[in-house]
C-alpha positions as CSV (number, residue, x, y, z in Angstrom):
1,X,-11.3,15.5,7.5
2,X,-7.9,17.7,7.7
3,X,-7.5,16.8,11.9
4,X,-7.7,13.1,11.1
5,X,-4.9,14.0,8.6
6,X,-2.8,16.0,10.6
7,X,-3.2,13.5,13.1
8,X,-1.8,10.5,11.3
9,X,0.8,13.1,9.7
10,X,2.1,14.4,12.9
11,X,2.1,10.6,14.1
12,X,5.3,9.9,12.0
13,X,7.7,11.3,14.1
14,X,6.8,8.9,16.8
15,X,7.8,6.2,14.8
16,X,11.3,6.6,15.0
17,X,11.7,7.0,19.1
18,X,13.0,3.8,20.5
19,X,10.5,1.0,21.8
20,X,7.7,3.3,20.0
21,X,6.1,-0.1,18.5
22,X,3.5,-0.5,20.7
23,X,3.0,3.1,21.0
24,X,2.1,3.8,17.8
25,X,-0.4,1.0,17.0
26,X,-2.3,2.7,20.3
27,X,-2.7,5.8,18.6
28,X,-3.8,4.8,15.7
29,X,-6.6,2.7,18.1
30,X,-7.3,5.6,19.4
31,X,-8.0,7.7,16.1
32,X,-9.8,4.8,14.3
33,X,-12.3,5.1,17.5
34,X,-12.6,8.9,17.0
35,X,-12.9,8.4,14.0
36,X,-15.9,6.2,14.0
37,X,-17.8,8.5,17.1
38,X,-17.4,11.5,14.6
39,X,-19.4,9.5,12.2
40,X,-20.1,11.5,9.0
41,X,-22.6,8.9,7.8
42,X,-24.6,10.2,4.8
43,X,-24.9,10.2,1.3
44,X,-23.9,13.5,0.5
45,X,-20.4,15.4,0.6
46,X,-20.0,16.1,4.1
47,X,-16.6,17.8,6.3
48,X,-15.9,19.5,2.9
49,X,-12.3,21.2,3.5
50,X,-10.3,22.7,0.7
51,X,-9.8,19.5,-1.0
52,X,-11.2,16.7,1.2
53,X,-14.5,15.2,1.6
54,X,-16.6,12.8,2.8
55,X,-19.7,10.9,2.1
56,X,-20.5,7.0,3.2
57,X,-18.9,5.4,0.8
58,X,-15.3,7.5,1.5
59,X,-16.4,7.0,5.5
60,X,-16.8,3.2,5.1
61,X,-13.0,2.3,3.5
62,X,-11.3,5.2,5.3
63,X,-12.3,3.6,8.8
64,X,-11.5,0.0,7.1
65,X,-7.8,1.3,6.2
66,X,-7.6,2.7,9.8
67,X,-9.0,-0.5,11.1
68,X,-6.5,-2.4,9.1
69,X,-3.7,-0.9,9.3
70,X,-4.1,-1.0,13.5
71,X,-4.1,-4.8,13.1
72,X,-1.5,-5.3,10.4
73,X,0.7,-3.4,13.3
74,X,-0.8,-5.8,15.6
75,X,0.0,-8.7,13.2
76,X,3.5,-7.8,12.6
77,X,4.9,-7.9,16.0
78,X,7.7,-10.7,14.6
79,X,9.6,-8.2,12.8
80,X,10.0,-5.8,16.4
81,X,11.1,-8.6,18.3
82,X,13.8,-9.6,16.1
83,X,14.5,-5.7,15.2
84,X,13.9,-6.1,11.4
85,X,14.0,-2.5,11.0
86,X,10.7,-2.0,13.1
87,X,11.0,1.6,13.0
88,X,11.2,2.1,9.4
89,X,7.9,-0.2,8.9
90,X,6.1,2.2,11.1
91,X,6.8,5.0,9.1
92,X,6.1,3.1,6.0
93,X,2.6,1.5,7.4
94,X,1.8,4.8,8.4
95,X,2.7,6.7,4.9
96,X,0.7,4.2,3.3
97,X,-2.1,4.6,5.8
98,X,-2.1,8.5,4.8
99,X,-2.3,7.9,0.9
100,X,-5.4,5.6,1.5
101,X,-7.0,8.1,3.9
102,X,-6.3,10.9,1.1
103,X,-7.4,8.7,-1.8
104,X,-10.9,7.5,0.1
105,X,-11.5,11.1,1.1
106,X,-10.4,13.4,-2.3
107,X,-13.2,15.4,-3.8
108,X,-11.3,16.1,-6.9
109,X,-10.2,13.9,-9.5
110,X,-6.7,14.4,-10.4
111,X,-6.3,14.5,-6.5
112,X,-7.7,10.7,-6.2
113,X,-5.3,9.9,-9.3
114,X,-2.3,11.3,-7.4
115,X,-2.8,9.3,-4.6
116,X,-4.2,6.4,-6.2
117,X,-0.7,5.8,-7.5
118,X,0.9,7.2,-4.2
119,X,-0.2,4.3,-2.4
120,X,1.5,2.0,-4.6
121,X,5.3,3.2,-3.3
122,X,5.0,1.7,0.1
123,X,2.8,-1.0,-0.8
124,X,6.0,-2.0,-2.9
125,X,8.7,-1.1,-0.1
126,X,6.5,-3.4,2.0
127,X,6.9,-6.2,-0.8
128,X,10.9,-5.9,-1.1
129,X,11.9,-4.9,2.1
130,X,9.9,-7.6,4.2
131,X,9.0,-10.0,2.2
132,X,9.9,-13.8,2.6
133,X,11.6,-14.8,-0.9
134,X,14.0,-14.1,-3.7
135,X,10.7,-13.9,-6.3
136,X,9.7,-11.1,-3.9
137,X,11.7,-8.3,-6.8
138,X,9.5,-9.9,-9.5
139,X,6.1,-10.0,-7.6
140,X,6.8,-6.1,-6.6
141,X,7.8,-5.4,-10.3
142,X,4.4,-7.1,-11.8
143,X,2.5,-5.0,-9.4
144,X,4.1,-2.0,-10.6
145,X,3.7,-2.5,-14.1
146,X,0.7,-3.9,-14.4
147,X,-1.2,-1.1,-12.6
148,X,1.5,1.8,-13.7
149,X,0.4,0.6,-17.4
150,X,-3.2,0.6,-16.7
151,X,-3.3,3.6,-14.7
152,X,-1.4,5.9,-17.4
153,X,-5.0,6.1,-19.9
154,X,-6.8,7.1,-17.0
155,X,-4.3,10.3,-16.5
156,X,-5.1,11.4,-19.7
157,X,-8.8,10.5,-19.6
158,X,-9.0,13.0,-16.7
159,X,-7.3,15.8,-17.9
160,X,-10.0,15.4,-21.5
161,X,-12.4,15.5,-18.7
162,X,-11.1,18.6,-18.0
163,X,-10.2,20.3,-20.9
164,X,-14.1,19.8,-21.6
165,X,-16.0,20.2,-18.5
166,X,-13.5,22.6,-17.1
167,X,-14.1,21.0,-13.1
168,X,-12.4,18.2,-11.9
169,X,-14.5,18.0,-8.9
170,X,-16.2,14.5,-8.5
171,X,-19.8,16.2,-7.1
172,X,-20.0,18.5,-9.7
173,X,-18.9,16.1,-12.9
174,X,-22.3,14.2,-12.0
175,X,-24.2,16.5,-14.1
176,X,-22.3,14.9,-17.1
177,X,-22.8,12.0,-19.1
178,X,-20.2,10.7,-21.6
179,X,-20.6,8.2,-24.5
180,X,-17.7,7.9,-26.1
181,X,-15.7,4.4,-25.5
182,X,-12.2,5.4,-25.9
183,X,-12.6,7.5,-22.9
184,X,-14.7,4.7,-21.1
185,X,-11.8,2.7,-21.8
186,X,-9.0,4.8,-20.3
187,X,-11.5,5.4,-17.3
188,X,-12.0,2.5,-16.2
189,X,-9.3,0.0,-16.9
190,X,-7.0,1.1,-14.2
191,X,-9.7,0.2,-11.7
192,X,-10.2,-3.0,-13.4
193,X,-6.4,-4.3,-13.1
194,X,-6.6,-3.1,-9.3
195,X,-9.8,-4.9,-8.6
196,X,-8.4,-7.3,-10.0
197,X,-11.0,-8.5,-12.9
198,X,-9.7,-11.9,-14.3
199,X,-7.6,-11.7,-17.0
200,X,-5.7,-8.9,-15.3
201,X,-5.4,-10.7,-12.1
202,X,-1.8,-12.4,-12.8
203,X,-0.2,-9.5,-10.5
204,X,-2.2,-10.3,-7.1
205,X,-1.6,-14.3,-6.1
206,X,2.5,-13.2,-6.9
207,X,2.4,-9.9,-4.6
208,X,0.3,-12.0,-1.9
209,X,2.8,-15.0,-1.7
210,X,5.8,-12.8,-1.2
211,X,4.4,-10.1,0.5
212,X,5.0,-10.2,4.0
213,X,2.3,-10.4,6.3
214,X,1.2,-6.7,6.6
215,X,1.8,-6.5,2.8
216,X,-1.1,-9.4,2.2
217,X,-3.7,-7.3,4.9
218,X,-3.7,-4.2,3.4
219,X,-3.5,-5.7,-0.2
220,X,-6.4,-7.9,0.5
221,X,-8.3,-5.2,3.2
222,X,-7.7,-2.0,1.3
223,X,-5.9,-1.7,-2.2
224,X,-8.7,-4.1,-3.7
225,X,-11.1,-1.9,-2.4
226,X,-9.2,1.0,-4.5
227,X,-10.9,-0.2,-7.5
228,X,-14.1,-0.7,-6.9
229,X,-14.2,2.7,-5.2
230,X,-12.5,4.2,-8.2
231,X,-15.3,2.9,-10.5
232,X,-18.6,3.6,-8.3
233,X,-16.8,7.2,-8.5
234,X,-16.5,7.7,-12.1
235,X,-19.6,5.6,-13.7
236,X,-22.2,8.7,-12.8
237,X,-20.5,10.6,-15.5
238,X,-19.8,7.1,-18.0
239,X,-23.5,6.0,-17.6
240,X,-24.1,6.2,-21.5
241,X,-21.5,4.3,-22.1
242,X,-21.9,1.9,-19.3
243,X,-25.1,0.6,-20.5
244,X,-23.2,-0.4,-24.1
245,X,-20.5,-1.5,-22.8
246,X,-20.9,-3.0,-19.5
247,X,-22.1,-6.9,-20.4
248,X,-18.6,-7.3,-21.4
249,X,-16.9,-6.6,-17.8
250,X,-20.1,-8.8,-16.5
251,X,-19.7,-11.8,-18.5
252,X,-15.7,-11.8,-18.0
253,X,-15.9,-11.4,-14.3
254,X,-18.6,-14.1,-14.0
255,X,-17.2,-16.7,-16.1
256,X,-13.5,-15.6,-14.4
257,X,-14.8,-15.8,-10.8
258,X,-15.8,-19.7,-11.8
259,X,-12.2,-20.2,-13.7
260,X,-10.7,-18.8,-10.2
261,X,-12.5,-21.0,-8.3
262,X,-11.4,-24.2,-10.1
263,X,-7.7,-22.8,-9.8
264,X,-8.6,-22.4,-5.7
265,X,-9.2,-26.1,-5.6
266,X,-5.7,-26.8,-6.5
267,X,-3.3,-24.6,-4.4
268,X,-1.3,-26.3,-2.3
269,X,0.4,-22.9,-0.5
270,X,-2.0,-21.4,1.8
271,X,-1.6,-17.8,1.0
272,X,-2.1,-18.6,-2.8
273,X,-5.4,-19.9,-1.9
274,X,-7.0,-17.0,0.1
275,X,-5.2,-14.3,-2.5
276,X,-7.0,-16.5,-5.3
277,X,-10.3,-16.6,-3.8
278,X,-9.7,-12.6,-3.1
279,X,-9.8,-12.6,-7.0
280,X,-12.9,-15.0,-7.0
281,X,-15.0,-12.2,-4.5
282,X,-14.0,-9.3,-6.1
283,X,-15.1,-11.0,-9.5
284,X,-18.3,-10.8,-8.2
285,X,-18.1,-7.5,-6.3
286,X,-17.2,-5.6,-10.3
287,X,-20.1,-7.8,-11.8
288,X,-22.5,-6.3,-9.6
289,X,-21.1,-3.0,-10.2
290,X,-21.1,-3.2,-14.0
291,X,-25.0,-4.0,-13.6
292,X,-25.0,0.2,-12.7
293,X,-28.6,-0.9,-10.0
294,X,-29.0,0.3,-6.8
295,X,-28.8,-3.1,-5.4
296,X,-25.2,-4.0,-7.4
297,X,-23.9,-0.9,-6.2
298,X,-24.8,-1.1,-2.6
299,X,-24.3,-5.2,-2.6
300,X,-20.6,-4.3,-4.0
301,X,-20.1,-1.6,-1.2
302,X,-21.0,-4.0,1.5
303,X,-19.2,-7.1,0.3
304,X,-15.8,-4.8,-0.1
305,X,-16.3,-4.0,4.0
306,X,-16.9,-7.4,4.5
307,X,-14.0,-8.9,2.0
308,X,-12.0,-6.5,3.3
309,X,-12.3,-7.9,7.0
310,X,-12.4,-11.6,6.3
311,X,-9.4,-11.6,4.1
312,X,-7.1,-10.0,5.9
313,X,-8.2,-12.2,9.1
314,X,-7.5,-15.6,6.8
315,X,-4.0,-13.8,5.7
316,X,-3.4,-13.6,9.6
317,X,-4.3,-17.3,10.2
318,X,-2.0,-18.6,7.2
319,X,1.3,-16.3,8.6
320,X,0.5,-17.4,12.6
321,X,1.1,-21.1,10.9
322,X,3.5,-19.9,9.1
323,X,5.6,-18.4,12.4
324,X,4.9,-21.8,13.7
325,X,5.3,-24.4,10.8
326,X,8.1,-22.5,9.0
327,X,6.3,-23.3,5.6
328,X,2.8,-22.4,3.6
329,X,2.5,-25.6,2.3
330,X,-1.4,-27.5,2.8
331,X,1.1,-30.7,3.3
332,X,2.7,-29.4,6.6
333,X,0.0,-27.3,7.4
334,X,-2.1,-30.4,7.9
335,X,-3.5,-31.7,11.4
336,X,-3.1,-28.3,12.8
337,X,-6.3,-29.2,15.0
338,X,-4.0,-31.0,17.4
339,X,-1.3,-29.0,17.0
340,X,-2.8,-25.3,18.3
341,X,-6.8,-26.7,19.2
342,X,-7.9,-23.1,20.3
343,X,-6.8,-21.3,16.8
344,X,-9.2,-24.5,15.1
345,X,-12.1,-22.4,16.0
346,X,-10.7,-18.6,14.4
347,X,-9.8,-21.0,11.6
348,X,-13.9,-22.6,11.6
349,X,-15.3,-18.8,12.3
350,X,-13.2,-17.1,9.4
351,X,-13.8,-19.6,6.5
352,X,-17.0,-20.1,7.4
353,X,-17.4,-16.1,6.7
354,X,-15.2,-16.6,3.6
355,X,-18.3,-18.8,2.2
356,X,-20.7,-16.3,3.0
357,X,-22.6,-17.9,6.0
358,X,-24.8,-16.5,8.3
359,X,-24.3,-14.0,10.1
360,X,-21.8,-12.3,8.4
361,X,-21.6,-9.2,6.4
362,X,-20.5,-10.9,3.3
363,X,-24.1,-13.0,2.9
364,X,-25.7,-9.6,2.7
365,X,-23.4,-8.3,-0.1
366,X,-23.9,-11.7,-1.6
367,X,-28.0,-11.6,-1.2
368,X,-27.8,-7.7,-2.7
369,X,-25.1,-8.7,-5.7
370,X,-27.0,-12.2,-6.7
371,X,-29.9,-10.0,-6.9
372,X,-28.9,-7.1,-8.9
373,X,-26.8,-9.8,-11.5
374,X,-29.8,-12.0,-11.6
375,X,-32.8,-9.0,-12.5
376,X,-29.4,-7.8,-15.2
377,X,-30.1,-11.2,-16.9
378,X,-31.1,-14.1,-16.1
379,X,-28.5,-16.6,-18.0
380,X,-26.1,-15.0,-14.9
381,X,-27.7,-17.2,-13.2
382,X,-25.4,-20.7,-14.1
383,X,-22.6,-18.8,-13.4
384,X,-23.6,-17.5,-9.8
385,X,-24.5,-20.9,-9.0
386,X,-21.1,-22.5,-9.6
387,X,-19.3,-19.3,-8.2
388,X,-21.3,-20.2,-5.2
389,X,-21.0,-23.4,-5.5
390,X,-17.0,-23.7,-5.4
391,X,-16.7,-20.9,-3.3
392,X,-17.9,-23.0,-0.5
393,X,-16.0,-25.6,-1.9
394,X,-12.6,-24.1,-1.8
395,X,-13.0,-22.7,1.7
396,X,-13.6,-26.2,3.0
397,X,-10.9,-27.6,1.4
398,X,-8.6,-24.7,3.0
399,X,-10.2,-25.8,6.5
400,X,-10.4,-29.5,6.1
401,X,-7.0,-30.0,4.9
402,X,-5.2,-27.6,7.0
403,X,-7.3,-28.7,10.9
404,X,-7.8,-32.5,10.0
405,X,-5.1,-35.5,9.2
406,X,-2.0,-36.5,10.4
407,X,0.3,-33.7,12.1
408,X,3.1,-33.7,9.8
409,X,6.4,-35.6,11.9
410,X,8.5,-32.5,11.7
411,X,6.5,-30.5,14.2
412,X,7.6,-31.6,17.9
413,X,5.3,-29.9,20.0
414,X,2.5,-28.2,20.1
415,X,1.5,-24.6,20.6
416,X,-1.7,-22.4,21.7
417,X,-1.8,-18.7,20.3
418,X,-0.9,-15.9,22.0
419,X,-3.3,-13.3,23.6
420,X,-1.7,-10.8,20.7
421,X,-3.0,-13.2,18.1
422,X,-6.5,-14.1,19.6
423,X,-7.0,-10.1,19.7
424,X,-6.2,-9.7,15.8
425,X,-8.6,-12.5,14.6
426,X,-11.1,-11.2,17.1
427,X,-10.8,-7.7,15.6
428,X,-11.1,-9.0,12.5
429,X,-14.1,-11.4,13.5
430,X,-16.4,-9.4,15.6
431,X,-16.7,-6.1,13.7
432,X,-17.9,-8.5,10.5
433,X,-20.4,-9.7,12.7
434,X,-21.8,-7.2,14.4
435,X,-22.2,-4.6,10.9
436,X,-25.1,-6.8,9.8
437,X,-27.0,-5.4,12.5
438,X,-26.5,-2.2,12.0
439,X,-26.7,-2.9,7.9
440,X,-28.6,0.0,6.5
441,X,-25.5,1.8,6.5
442,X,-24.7,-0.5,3.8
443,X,-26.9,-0.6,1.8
444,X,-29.0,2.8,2.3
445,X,-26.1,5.1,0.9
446,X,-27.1,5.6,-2.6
């Protein structure tokens, strides 16, 4: 694990030569495809160096943040042609990619906590330095403090965990169980505000809006993911507790995921849609978690890959009609069929993996989640309809209304993508694809 991390590390340099843009987003090619050829997949600890570690779950999110971050690069290639500080979004883009890699791939504890909260710093220089409007201060400031709050119980839940078991080392606190709820509490409920579960969602739809392009991928791709990797961590050691507590987190991020929906179905502004229905998903991902079965906690595993991928591609559609439109808004973006034809299909291709069609990862995480919720109880089962229900809804009232209709009068020409753009969606596309035939990886981890 340490030569992946001295790679990226010594990488940072290179971001500061002139006309290094390109450069960079190569290497980082480069390593994600080493990275996947040195493939570490199986459920125990594997590469164990003095600190770092890996097993499927870690391997999984540290080659999506790789993955990612090598498109968000990709993605971003307004802010080197007009020179907004290109160089300095390298380095921070790259910093952030190194917190991830060192959160995803810690063995110990306080180590994950440390850079669990690392990883917010550039996520908010991201926010304020490149972000579209005024509000961007107070999105970056709700971020903060919502998860800074959150996060605080969970520093002192892990040094009790320490002062008791005297390890902080995730293999060995297995052996433990727990049952004490306080502690559950502080445990868990900074993973829950990063997931985010309803109620403590407020922070994500404001960060996605005024975070700039980049900003939305890795939020939506990666610091979602956080959470949910956060909790399948710690609930080996909180399983007496879990099966008390548990039906609470269920029922809210059910009844929440429906709630979401309904509020999906009235966006206007395109980003707000796909950052609410990121909300909507990962409702469903901590439901199937909370359920503590094999099939909720590989079904969540495999629908974080796949949210990870499809998000972050419908992030990438709504900012290359932004670039052209000059406004998120589902009344100009309307008739965008006869305005860019070829981009109609990444548009058909991406929702239509947002809704959990076949062949896409996300229908297996969906099959494996319905499943574990539904054997948890039964009564789930109104719920899961309607989330399924308006999740298809929502996603074709994001494609209908943006490709049909009249194009609005201001727009006076029309435009095709560029090869750049095709290669991001494809990247995003294709890998989400082809993982469902190789899907035992998925779900075999346990």
């Amino acid at each position: 694990m340490l030569k992946f991390l001295l790679m990226t590390i010594f990488m940072t340099p290179l971001c500061f030569l002139q006309k290094s843009f390109w450069m960079v987003q190569n290497f980082l090619f480069l390593i994600s495809f080493l990275f996947i050829f040195n493939n570490f997949i199986s459920n125990y600890w594997m590469n164990i160096s003095y600190f770092l570690g890996s097993d499927l779950l870690s391997y999984g999110l540290i080659l999506l943040s790789f993955w990612i971050c090598v498109l968000m690069i990709m993605a971003s290639e307004g802010i080197y042609r007009v020179n907004n500080y290109s160089n300095f979004f390298l380095f921070v883009v790259l910093f952030l990619l190194i917190m991830l890699f060192l959160t995803f791939s810690s063995s110990n504890l306080f180590l994950f906590y440390l850079f669990f909260e690392s990883s917010l710093i550039p996520t908010l220089f991201l926010i304020l330095g490149w972000g579209y409007q005024p509000e961007r201060l107070q999105a970056g400031l709700y971020l903060l403090f919502y998860t800074l709050l959150a996060s605080l119980p969970l520093l002192v839940g892990i040094f009790y965990l320490k002062n008791n078991t005297n390890t902080m080392n995730l293999f060995l606190l297995n052996d433990y169980s727990f049952y004490y709820s306080l502690f559950y509490m502080s445990m868990i409920m900074a993973f829950l505000v990063k997931m985010p579960m309803f109620l403590v969602h407020l922070w994500l739809p404001k960060a996605h809006v005024e975070a700039p392009v980049a900003g939305s991928m890795i939020l939506a791709g990666i610091l979602l993911k956080l959470g949910g990797y956060g909790l399948v961590r710690v609930f080996p050691f909180l399983t007496l507790s879990g099966l008390n507590f548990n039906y609470w987190w269920v029922s809210v991020s059910l009844v929440g995921g429906v709630l979401v929906s309904l509020v999906c179905l009235r966006q206007t502004d395109l980003k707000a849609l796909i950052a609410y229905s990121s909300v909507a998903h990962m409702g469903i991902v901590l439901g199937g978690l909370m359920t503590m079965t094999y099939w909720g906690m590989s079904g969540s595993f495999t629908l974080m890959i796949a949210h990870g991928l499809c998000s972050s591609g419908l992030f990438c559609l709504a900012n290359i009609s932004y670039e052209r439109m000059g406004s998120r808004s589902l009344l100009i973006n309307k008739g965008l069929l006869n305005f860019m034809p070829s981009m109609a299909l990444w548009w058909f291709l991406l929702c239509s993996s947002n809704m959990a069609a076949p062949p896409t990862l996300n229908l297996l995480g969906e099959i494996s989640l319905l499943n574990s919720i539904v054997s948890w109880s039964w009564v789930s089962m109104l719920c899961l309809s309607l989330l399924s229900f308006f999740s298809a809804a929502y996603t074709l009232y994001l494609y209908s209304y943006s490709q049909h209709g009249k194009v609005f009068s201001g727009t006076y020409s029309f435009s095709l993508g560029f090869n750049r753009e095709y290669l991001v969606l494809f990247l995003h596309w294709f890998p989400l694809n082809l993982l469902i035939l190789k899907s035992e990886t998925c779900i075999f981890w346990l």
